[in-house]
C-alpha positions in Angstrom: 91.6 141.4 1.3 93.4 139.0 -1.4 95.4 140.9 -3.5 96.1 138.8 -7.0 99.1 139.8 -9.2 98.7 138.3 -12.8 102.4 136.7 -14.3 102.2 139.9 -17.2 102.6 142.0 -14.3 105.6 140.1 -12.9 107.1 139.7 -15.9 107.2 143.3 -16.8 110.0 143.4 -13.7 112.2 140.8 -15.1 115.5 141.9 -15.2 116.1 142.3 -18.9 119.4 140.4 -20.2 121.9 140.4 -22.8 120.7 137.6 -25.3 123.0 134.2 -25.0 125.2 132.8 -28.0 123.4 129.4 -27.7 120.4 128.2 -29.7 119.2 126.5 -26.3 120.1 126.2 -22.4 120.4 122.9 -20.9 116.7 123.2 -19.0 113.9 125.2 -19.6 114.2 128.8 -18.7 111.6 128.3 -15.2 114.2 124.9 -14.3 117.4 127.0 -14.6 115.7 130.0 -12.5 114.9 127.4 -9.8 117.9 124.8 -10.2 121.1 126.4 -11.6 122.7 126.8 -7.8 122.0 122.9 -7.0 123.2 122.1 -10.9 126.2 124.3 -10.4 126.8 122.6 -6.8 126.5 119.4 -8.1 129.0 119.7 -10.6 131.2 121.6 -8.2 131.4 118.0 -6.5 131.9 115.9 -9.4 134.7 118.1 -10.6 136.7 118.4 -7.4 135.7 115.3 -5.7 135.6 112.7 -9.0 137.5 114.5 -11.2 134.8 114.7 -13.9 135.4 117.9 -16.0 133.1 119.5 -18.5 129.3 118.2 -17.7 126.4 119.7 -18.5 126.2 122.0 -16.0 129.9 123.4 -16.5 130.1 127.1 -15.3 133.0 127.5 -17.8 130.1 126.7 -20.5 127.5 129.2 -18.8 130.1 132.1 -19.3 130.9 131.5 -22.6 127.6 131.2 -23.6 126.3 134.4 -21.6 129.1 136.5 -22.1 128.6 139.5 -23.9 131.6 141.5 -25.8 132.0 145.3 -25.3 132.1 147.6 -29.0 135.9 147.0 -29.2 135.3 142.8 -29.5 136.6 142.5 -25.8 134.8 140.2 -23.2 132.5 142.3 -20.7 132.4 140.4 -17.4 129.5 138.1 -17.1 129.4 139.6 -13.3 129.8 143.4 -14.3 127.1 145.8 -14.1 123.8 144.8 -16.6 125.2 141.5 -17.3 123.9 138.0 -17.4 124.6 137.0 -13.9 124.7 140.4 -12.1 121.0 141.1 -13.1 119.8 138.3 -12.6 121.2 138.2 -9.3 121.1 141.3 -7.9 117.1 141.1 -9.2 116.8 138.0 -6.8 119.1 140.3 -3.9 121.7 137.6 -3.8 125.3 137.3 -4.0 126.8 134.8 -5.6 130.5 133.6 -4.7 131.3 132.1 -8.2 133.6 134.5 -9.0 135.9 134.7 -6.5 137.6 131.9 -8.1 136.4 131.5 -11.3 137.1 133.3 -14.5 134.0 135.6 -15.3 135.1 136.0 -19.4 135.2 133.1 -21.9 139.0 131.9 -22.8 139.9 133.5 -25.6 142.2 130.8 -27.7 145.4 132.4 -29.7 145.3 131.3 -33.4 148.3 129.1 -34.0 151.5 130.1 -35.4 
């Protein structure tokens, strides 16, 4: 027997995320679902192996874009529980090493003196 599952179905189990800061990603939503661990990876190697800084797949970028801010204006980790990248992650039962290195809140510039 052929069981059929219709995409309303599916979508109904989509982790639900915080809303970005962006008007717009740099793909489609299905192309960064699919892509954004090649797109990362690839800029991984231009950065360390080239020395070319802020592309368009900057993870940098991605955090301060996704990042959300708890009630007191201070930046919730993009990795902690019911954020961007953990439930979207732990929905796809992976475990990204991103953060073992990298900063998982958006720089926060001081306002000249």
């Amino acid at each position: 027997m052929l069981l059929l599952v219709t995409l309303p179905a599916l979508a109904a189990d989509l982790p639900s995320l915080p809303k970005p800061k962006g008007e717009a990603c740099i793909a489609a939503n299905d192309v960064m679902r699919r892509d954004h661990p090649d797109m990362l990876k690839h800029q991984r190697d231009d950065t360390m192996r080239l020395g070319i800084r802020g592309g368009k797949a900057s993870l940098k970028d991605c955090v301060a874009c996704h990042s959300t801010a708890d009630t007191a204006g201070k930046p919730v980790p993009i990795n902690a529980e019911g954020q961007f990248c953990q439930s979207c992650h732990a929905y796809a039962a992976v475990k990204p090493d991103c953060f073992e290195c990298h900063a998982t809140t958006p720089t926060v510039k001081e306002a000249s003196r």
